[in-house]
C-alpha positions as CSV (number, residue, x, y, z in Angstrom):
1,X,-24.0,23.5,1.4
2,X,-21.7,23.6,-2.0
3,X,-18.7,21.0,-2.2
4,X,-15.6,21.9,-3.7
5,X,-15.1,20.4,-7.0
6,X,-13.0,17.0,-6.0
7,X,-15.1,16.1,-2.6
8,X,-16.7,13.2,-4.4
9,X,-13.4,11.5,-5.1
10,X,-12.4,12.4,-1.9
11,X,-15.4,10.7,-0.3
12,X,-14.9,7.9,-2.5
13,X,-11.1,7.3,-1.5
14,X,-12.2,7.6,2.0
15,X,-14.7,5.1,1.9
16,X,-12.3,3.0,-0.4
17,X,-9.2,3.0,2.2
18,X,-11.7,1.9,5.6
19,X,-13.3,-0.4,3.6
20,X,-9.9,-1.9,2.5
21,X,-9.0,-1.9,6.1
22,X,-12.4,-3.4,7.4
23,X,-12.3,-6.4,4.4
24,X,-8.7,-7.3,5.2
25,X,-9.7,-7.4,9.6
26,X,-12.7,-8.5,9.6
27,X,-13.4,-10.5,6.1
28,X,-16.1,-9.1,3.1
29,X,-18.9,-10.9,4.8
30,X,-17.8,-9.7,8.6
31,X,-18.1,-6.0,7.4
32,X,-21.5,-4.2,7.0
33,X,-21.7,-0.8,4.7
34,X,-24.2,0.2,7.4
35,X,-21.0,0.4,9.9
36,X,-18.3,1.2,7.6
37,X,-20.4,4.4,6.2
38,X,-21.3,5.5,10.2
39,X,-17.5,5.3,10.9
40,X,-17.1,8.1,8.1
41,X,-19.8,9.6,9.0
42,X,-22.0,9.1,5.9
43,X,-25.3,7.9,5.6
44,X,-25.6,3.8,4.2
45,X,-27.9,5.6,1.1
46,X,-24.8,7.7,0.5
47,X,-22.7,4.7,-0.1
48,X,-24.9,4.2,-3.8
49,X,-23.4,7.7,-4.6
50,X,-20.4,5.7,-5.4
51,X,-20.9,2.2,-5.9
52,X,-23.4,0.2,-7.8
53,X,-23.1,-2.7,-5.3
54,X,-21.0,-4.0,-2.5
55,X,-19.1,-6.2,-4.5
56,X,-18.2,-2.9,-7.1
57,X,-16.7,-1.8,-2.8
58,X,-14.5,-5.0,-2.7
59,X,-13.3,-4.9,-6.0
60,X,-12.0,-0.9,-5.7
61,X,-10.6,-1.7,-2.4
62,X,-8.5,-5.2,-3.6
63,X,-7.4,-2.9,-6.1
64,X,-6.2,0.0,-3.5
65,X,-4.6,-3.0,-1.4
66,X,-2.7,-4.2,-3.8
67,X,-1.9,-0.4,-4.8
68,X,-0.7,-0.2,-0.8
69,X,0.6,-3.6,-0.5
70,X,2.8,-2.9,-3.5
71,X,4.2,0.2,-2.6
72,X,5.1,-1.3,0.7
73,X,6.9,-4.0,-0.6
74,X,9.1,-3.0,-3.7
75,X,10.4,-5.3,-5.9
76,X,13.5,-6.8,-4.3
77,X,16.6,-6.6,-6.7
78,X,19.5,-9.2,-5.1
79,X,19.8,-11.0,-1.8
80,X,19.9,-8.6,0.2
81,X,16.7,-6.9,-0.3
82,X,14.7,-9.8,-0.6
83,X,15.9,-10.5,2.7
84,X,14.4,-7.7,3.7
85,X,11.0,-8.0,1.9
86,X,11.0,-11.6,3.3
87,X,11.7,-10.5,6.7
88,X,8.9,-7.6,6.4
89,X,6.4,-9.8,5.0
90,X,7.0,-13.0,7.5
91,X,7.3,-10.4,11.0
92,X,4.9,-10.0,13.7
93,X,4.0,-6.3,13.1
94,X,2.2,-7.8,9.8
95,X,0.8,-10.9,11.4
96,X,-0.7,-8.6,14.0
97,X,-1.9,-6.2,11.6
98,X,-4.2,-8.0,8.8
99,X,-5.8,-4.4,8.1
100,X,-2.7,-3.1,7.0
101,X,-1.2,-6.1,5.4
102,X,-1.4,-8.4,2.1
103,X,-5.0,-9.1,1.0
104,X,-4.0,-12.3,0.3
105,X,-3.7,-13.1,3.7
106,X,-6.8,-12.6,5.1
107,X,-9.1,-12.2,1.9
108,X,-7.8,-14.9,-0.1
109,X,-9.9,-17.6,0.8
110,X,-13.1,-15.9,1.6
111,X,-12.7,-14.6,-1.9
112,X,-12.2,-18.0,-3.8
113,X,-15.1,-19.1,-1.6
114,X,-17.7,-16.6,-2.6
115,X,-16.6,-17.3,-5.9
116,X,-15.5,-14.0,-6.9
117,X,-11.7,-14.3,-7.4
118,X,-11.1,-11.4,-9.8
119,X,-8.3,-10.0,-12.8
120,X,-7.2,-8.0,-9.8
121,X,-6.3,-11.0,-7.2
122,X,-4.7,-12.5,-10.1
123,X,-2.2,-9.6,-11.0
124,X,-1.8,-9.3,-7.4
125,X,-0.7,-13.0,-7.3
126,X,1.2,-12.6,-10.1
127,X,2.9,-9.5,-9.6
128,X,4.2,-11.1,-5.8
129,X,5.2,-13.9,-7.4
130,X,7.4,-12.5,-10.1
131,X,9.1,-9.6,-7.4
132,X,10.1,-13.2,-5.6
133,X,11.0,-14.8,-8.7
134,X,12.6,-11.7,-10.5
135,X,15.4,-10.8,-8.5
136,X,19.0,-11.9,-8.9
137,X,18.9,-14.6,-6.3
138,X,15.6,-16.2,-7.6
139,X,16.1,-15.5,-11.3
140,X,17.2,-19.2,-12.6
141,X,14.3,-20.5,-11.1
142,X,10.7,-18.7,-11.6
143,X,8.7,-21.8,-9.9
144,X,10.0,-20.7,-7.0
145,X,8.8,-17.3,-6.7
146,X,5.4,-19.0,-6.8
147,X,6.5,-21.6,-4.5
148,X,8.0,-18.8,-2.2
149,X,4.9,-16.7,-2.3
150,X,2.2,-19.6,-1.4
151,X,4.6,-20.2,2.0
152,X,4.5,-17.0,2.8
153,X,1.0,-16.4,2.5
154,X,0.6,-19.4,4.1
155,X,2.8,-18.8,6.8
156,X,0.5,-15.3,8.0
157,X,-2.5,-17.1,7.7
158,X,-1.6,-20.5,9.7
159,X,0.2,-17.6,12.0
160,X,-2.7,-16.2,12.9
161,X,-4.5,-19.2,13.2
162,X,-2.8,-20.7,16.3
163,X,-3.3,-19.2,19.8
164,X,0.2,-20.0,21.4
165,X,2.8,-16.9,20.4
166,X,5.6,-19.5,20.4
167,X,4.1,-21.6,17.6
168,X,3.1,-18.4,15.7
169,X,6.3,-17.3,15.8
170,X,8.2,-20.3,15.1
171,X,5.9,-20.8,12.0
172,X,7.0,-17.2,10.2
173,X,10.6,-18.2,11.5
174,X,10.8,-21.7,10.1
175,X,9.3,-20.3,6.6
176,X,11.5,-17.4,6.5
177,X,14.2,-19.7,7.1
178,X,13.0,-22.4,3.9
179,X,13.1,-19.4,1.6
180,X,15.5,-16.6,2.5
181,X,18.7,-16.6,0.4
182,X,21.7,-17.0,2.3
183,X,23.3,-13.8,3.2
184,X,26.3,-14.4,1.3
185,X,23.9,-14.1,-1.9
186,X,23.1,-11.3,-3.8
């Protein structure tokens, strides 16, 4: 059976997007190629067709996250749209969703653990940071997109942690609260 020309990349951006999905759910170590390559309906030995290792696989999907994350979340330009981007970020559809949501959120641990932090987690941390620092309302203070960022992240994470749905959502409401501009800004 012939391919057309582009199924390769095709195959690879397929695998590439699931895997993105599975690593930010269930965690790099909590996700076997075996399973992620039967859910596309390839063959595991398939999978060497287009990465040299599993760790070449999290790397090109960090780097499709962040390509998703970032086109999700555009850089907010005055008050009112970092509202927004603050309201997005801290809500429950992203707290219940880690497959879809920031990497940082659910890989950014396990990633500092395994020792593998990469260039790409650090753009990625940079780049949020300065769309929290750069816009109008956080401009005479850069710290504080850093600052701003770190809650947030942390707010998902210790969001998802706790099993009462009050406390989860009092944790993304008190955050949003510490770092949200007033609405009179911007």
């Amino acid at each position: 059976m012939r391919y057309s020309s582009n199924h390769k990349a095709e195959t690879r951006k397929r695998i590439i997007g699931e895997a993105s999905r599975r690593f930010r759910k269930n965690g790099i170590e909590g996700t076997g190629l075996v399973p992620l390559m039967k859910a596309l309906g390839l063959t595991h030995g398939g999978f060497y067709a287009h990465f040299t290792s599993k760790d070449a696989l999290v790397q090109a999907s960090l780097e499709a996250a962040v390509g998703d994350m970032l086109a999700r979340w555009p850089d907010p330009r005055n008050g009112e749209e970092l509202r927004a981007f603050v309201d997005d970020y801290l809500s429950a559809q992203h707290r219940d969703n880690p497959g879809e949501g920031c990497p940082l959120t659910s890989l950014g641990v396990e990633l500092g653990l395994r020792g593998t932090p990469s260039s790409t987690s650090d753009a990625m941390v940079a780049r949020m940071a300065e769309r929290l620092a750069g816009s109008e309302v956080r401009a005479a203070a850069p710290q504080q997109g850093m600052v701003a960022l770190a809650a947030m992240v942390g707010a998902i994470a210790l969001a998802r942690a706790v099993s009462d749905p009050a406390t989860s959502d009092g944790i993304l409401d008190a955050v949003r609260a510490a770092i949200q501009p007033p609405a009179d800004e911007g």
